[in-house]
C-alpha positions in Angstrom: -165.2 70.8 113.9 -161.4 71.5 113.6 -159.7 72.2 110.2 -158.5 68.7 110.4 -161.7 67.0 111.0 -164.3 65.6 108.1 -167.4 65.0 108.7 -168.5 61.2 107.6 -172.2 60.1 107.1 -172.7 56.6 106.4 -175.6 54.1 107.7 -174.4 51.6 109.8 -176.7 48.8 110.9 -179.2 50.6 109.4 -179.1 53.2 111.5 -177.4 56.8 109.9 -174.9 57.9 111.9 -172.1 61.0 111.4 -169.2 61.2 112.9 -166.4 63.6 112.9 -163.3 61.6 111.4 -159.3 62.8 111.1 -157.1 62.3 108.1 -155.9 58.8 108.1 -158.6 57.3 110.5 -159.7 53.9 109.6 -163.1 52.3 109.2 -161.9 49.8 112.0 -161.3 52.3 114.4 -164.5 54.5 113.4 -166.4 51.5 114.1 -164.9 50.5 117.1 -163.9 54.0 119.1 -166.1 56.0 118.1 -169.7 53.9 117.5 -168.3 51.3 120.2 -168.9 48.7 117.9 -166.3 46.3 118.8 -167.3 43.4 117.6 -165.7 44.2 114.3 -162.1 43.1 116.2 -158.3 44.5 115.3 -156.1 41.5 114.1 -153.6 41.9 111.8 -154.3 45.5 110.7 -152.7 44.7 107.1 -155.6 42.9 105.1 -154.2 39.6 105.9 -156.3 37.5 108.6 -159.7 38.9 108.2 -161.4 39.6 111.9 -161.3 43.4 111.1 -164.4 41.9 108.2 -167.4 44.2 107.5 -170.0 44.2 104.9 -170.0 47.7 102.7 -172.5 48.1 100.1 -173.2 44.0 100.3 -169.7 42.9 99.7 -167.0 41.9 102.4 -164.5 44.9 103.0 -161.3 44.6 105.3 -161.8 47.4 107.4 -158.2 47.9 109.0 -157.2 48.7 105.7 -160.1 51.1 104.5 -159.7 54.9 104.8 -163.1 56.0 106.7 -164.0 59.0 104.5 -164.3 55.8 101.6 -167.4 54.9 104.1 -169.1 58.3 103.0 -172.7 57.4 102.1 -172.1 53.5 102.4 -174.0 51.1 103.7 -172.0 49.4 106.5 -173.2 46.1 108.3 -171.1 44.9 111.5 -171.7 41.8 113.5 -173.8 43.7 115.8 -176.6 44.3 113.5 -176.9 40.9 112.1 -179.0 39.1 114.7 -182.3 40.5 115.4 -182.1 41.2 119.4 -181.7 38.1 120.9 -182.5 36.1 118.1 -179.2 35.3 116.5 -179.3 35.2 112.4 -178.7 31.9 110.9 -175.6 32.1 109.6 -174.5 32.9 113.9 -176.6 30.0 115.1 -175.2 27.1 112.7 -171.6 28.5 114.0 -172.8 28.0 117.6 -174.5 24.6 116.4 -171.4 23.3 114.4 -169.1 24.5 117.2 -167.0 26.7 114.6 -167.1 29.7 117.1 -163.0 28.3 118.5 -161.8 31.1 120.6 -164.2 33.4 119.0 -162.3 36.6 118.3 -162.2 35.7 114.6 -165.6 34.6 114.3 -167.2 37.8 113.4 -165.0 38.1 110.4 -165.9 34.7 109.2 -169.7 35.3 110.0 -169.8 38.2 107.8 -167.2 37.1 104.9 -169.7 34.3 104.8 -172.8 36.6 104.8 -171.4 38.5 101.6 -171.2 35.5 99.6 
């Protein structure tokens, strides 16, 4: 660990995971370069159109605009660990069923922004 590295401990998907973070690093880009959980997408990267969404502690966060050390300890749920293997969770299936999945880069945002209501 260099002097300008923290280290962050935080469960995601269940599953504890640390990683060594820098000053500044966002939860979007934890998630995504360093867990290679990229489902969790990079839109707007200023709060405003909501594919960057992740669930903290049960409520919807905007990840491109929260500091990773903030994810100390937290509970952090990503698309990836809302279906159960194959099986996709409810919420996934009626957006396949309805046909609201468009394009689809947005769709894990809306998934889980609907998940923490």
């Amino acid at each position: 660990m260099d002097l300008n590295t923290h280290s962050l401990t935080m469960a995601v998907n269940g599953r504890r995971v640390s990683v060594e973070i820098e000053p500044g690093e966002l939860l979007v880009d934890v998630l995504r370069d360093r867990l290679g959980l990229t489902g969790t997408k990079i839109g707007c990267s200023e709060g405003e159109c909501g594919t960057c969404t992740v669930i903290m502690d049960g409520r919807a966060v905007l990840s491109c605009l929260v500091p990773a050390f903030r994810a100390e300890g937290r509970e952090i749920l990503t698309i990836e660990g809302l279906s159960d293997g194959d099986t996709l969770h409810p919420l996934q299936q009626a957006f396949v069923e309805q046909g609201a999945v468009q394009c689809g880069y947005c769709t894990p945002g809306f998934i889980l922004s609907a998940k923490a209501l």
